[in-house]
C-alpha positions in Angstrom: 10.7 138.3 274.2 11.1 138.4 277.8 10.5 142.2 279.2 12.1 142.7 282.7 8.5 142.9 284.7 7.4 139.3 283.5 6.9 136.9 286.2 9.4 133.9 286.3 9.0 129.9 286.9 9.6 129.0 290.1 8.3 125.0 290.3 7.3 124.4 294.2 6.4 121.0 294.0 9.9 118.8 294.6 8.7 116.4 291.5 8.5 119.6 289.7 11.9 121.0 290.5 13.3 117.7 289.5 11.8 118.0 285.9 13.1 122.1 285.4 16.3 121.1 286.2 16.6 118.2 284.2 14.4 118.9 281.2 12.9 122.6 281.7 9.8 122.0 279.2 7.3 123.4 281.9 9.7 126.5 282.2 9.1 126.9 278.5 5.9 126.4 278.3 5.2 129.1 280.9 7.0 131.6 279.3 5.8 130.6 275.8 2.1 130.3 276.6 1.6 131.0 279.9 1.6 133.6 282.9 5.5 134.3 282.1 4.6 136.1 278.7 3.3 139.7 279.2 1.4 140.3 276.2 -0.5 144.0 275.3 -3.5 144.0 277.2 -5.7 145.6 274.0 -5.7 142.4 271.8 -9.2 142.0 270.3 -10.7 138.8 269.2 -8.6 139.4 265.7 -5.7 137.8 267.3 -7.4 134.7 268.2 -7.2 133.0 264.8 -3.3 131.9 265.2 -4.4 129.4 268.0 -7.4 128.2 265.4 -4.9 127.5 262.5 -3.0 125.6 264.8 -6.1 124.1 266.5 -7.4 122.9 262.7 -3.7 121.9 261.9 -4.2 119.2 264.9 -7.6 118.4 263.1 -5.9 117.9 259.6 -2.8 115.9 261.2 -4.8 113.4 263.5 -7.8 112.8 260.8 -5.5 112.6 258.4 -3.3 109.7 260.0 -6.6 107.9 260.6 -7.5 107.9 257.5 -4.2 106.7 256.1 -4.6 103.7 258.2 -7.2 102.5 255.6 -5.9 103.7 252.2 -4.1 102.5 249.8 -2.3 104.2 246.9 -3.0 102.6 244.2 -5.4 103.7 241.3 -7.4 100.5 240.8 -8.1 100.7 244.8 -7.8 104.0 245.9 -11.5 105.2 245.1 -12.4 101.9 247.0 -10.5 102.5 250.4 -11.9 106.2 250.5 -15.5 104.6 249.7 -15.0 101.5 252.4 -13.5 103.9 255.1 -16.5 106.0 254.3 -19.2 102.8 255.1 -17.5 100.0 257.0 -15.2 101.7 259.2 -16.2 102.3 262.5 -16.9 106.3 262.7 -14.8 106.7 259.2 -17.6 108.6 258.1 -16.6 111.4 260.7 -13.1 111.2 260.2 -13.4 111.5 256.1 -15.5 114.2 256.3 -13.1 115.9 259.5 -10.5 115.9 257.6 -12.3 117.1 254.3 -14.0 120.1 256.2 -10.9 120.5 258.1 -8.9 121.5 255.4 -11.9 124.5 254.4 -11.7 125.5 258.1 -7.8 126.0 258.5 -8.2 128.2 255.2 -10.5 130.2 256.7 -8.6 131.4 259.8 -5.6 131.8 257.8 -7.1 133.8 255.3 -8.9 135.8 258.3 -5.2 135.9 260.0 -3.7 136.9 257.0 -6.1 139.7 256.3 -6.0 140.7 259.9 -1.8 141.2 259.8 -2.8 143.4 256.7 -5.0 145.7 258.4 -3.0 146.4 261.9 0.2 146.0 259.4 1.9 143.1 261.5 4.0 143.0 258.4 6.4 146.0 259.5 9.2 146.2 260.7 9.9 144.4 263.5 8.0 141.5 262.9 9.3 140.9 259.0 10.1 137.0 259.9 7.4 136.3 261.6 5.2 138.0 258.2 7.5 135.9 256.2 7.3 132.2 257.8 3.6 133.0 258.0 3.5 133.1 253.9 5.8 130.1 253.6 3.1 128.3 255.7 0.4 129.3 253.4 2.4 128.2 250.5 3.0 124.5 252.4 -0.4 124.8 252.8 -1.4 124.9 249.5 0.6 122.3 248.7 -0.5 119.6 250.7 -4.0 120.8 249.8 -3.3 120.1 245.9 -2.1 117.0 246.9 -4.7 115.6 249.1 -7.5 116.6 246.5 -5.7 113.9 244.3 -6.2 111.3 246.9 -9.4 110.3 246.7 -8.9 109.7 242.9 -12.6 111.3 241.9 -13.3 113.3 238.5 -11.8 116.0 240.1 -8.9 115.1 241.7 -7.9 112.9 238.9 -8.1 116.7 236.1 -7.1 118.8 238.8 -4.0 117.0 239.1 -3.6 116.9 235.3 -4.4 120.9 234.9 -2.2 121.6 237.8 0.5 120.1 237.1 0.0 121.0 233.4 0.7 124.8 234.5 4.3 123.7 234.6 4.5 122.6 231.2 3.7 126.2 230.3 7.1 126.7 231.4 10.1 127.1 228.1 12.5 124.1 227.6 12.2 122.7 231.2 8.2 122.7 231.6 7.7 119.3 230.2 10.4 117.6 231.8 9.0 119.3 235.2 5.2 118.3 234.3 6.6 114.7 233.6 9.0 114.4 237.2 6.4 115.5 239.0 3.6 113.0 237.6 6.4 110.0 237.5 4.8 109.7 233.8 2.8 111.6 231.0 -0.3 111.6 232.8 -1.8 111.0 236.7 -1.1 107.3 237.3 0.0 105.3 240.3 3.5 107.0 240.5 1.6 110.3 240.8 -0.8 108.8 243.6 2.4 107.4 245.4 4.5 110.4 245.8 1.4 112.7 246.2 0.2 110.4 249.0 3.9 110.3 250.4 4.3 114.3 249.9 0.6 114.7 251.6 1.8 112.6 254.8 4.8 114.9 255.2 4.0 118.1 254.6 1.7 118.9 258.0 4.6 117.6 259.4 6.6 120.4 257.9 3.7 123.2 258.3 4.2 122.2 262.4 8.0 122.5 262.1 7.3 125.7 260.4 4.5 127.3 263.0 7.3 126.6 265.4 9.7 128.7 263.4 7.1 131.2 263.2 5.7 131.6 267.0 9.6 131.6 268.1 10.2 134.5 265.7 6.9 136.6 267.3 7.9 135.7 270.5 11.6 138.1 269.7 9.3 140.8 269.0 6.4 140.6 270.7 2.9 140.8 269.4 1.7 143.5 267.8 -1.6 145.1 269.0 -4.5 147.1 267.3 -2.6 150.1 267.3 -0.2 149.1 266.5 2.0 151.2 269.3 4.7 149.4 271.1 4.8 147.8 274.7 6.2 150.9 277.2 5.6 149.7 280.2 4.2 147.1 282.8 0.9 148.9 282.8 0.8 147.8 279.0 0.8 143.9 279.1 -1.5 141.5 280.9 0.0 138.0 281.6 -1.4 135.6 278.2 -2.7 132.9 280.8 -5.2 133.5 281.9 -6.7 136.9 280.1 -5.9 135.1 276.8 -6.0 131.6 277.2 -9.6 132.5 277.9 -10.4 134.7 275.2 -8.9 131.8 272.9 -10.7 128.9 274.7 -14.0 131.0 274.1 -12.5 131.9 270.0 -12.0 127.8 270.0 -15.9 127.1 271.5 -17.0 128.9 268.4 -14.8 127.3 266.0 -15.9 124.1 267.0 -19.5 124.5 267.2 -19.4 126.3 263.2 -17.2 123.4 262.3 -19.5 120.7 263.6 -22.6 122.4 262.1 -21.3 122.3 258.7 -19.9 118.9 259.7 -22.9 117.0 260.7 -25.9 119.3 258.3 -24.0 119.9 255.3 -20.6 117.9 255.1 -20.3 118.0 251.2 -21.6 121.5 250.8 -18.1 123.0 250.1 -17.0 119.7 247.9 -17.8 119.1 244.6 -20.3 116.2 243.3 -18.3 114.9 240.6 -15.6 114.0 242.5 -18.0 110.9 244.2 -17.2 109.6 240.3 -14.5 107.8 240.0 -11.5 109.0 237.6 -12.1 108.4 234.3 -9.0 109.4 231.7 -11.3 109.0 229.4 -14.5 111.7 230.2 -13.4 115.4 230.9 -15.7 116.8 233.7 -17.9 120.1 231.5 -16.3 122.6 234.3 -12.8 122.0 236.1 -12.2 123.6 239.0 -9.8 123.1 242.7 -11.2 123.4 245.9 -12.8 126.8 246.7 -10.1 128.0 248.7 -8.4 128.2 245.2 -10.3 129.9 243.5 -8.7 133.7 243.7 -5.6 132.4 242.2 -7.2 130.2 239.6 -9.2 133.2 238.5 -5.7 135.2 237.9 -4.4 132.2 236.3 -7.3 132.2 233.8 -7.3 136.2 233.2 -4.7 136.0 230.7 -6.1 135.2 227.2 -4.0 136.6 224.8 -0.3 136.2 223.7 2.2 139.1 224.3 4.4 139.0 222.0 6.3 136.0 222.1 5.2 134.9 225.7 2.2 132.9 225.9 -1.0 133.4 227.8 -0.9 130.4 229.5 2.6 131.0 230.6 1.1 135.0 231.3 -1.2 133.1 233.7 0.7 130.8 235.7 3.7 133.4 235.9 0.8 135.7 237.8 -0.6 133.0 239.6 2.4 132.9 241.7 3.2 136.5 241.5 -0.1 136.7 243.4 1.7 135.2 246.3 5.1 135.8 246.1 4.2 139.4 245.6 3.0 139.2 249.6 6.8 138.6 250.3 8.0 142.1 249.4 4.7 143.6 251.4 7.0 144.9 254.8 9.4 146.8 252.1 6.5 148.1 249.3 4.3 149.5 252.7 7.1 152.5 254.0 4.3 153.8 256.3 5.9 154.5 259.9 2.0 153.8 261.0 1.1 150.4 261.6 -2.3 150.0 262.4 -4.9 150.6 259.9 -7.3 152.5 262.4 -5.0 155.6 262.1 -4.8 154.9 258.1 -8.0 156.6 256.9 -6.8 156.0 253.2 -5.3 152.7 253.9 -8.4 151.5 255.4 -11.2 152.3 252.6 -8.3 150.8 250.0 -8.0 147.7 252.4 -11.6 147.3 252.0 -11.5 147.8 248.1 -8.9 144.3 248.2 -11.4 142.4 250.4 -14.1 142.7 248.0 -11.4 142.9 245.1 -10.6 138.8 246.3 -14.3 138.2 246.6 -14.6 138.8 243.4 -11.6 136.8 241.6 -13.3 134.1 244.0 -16.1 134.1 242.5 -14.9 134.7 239.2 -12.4 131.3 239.7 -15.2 128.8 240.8 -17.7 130.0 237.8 -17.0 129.0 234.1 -14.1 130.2 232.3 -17.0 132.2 229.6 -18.0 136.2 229.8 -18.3 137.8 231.1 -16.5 136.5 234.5 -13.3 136.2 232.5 -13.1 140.0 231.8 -14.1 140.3 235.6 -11.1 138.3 236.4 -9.3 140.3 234.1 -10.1 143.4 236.0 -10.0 141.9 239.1 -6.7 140.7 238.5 -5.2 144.0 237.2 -6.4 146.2 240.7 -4.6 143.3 243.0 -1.3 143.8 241.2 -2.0 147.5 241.1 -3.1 147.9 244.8 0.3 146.5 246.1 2.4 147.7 243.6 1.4 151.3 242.8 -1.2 152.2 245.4 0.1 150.9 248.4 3.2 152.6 248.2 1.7 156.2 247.1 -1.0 155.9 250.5 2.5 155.3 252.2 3.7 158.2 251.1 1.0 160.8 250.9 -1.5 159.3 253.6 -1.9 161.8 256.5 -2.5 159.7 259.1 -4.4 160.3 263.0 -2.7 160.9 265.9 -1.6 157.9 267.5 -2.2 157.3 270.8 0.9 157.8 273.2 0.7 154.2 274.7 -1.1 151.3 274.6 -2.8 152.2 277.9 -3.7 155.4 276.8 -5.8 154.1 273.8 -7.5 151.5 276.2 -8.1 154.3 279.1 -9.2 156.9 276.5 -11.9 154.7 274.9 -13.0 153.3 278.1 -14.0 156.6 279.5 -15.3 157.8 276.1 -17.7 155.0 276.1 -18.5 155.9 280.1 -18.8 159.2 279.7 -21.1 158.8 276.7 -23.1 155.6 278.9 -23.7 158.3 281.6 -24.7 161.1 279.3 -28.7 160.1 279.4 -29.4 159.5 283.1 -26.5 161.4 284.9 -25.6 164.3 282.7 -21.8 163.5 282.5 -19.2 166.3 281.1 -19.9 165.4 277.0 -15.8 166.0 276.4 -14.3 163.2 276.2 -11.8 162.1 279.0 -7.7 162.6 278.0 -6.9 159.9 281.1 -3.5 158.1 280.3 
């Protein structure tokens, strides 16, 4: 989006000129990223988790091609190669465990970006596309993160891939056949390691082809803000370099010093032990479980115990597995509330709260055992995330009362400004207590 008060390219070095004119990639880096894209001037520190997806897909993708450098895809060598990469290689050690806490850290900001475009509602109209390349991301996501647990070959990656893919063979007539393509046999074998290694290559790949998609369809737009009130004016934007190029380069410090504590104090705390065993067909791990970052949908997958009717539980479980997601899809058309931002949602916000802790929960309930009483939990759990976008999320749109909304974006930054001044002053100077209406 380009509004008519944001400041164009104009190269001044000759060598520069030369470039615009003949392949204008500074020109669209400037007004991607730089001074030429006016951006609202009230973004908080929310909106800096975008740049650290894309700052742990960089992570993922270099790591990742290092490490495929040294392995092979093969199951009588591919527990090796991880192993040797891990002792002989110079620094493979770091890059192994990189690219294992990499993968944690991307799903962290994505579920903290995620949850954040639920709150200030960057789902609404018009920033539908940009809400919907953002969930086919998470699904790409996923998969490569299925896949890349396999590679290793470990206890766990070698019945993870088995349950996994056994979720298709749930499905009538074509489930087995499905199960069987995808595995290039009847069980996880060297087919499976080939194509899951090949698949696990290409995907990021993808993701980046993807984010593209997805920054291009924000940039139409423009961001949205905390409240969620549209640019009106100059006095509304700041240029993004440098006001947020900072803010994200000081978002970016913090990222990277949390990532290299759990990196160099506690590299396998979010793994699991058993999968330093190698695979073994032949002895089932006590307690099966994905990578934490799973472990919501794996709990809805597991609430469903009983048959209905004529439709299994199994195929109950994986049908709501990915309903779970898909449901997020629908989320701009099921939330008809002309109010964006969940500060001016009183009702939206305490029920937004409900469905953090409601995912904490199936969390929880997906890592522990599949025994009472986390499986009635999970059965609870499960019902209320269904139920808060399906039936209550569209009655708070329709009966909510929301706050006044501030009449511009620089009203709502003036106002609290002089509120908090005002209320500074109070003590020492004995300030007017009303607050100021300034804007």
């Amino acid at each position: 989006m380009s509004f008519p008060w944001a400041e164009h390219y104009t190269p001044k070095h000759p060598a520069m000129q030369w470039i615009d004119e003949k392949l204008p990639l500074p020109r669209l880096v400037y007004n991607a990223i730089g001074a030429g894209y006016p951006v609202p001037r009230n973004l908080n520190y929310f909106w800096n988790f975008g740049v650290l997806a894309g700052l742990a897909l960089v992570i993922q993708i270099v790591t990742g091609v290092i490490m495929a450098m040294h392995y092979g895809a093969n199951t009588l060598v591919a527990f090796g190669t991880v192993e040797q990469t891990m002792r002989d290689v110079n620094a493979g050690w770091l890059m192994r465990y990189a690219h294992a806490n990499g993968a944690s850290f991307f799903f962290i900001v994505v579920y903290l970006h995620i949850f954040r475009g639920l709150f200030y509602g960057s789902y609404k109209a018009p920033r539908e596309m940009v809400w919907l390349l953002g969930l086919v991301i998470f699904l790409l996501m996923m998969a490569t993160a299925f896949m890349g647990y396999v590679l290793p070959w470990g206890q766990m990656s070698y019945w993870g891939a088995k349950v996994i893919t056994g979720l298709f063979g749930a499905i009538p007539v074509v489930g087995e056949p499905i199960q069987t393509w995808l595995l290039g046999g009847f069980a996880p074998g060297n087919a499976s390691l080939n194509r899951f290694f090949s698949l696990h290559f290409l995907l990021p790949f993808v993701i980046a082809g993807v984010i593209i998609l997805h920054i291009w369809a924000l940039h139409i737009p423009g961001s949205s803000n905390p409240t969620g009130v549209e640019v009106k004016g100059p006095q509304d934007t700041v240029p993004f370099h440098p006001y947020y190029t900072a803010k994200d380069g000081f978002g970016v410090g913090v990222f990277l010093i949390l990532f290299s504590i759990l990196l160099f104090f506690a590299p396998n705390y979010l793994g699991h032990p058993d999968n330093y065993i190698e695979a073994n067909p032949l002895s089932t791990p006590a307690h099966i479980v994905p990578e934490w970052y799973f472990w919501p949908f794996y709990a809805i997958l597991r609430a469903f115990t009983v048959d209905f009717f004529f439709i299994p539980a199994k195929l109950l479980g994986v049908l709501a597995m990915f309903a779970s997601i898909l449901l997020l899809f629908f989320l701009p058309w099921l939330d008809t509330s002309p109010v964006r931002s969940g500060n001016y949602r009183p009702t939206f916000k305490k029920f937004w709260w409900i469905l953090i802790a409601d995912v904490l929960v199936l969390g929880y309930c997906g890592g522990a055992p599949a025994e009472e009483p986390y499986v009635m939990i999970s059965q609870i759990a499960s019902a209320y995330y269904f139920a808060h976008f399906l039936i209550i999320l569209p009655l708070i749109s329709r009966f909510e009362r929301p706050l006044p909304l501030p009449g511009s974006i620089t009203e709502s930054v003036l106002n609290r400004h002089n509120i908090k001044g005002e209320q500074d002053a109070l003590p020492g100077m004995g300030a007017d207590p009303q607050p100021s209406n300034a804007g």
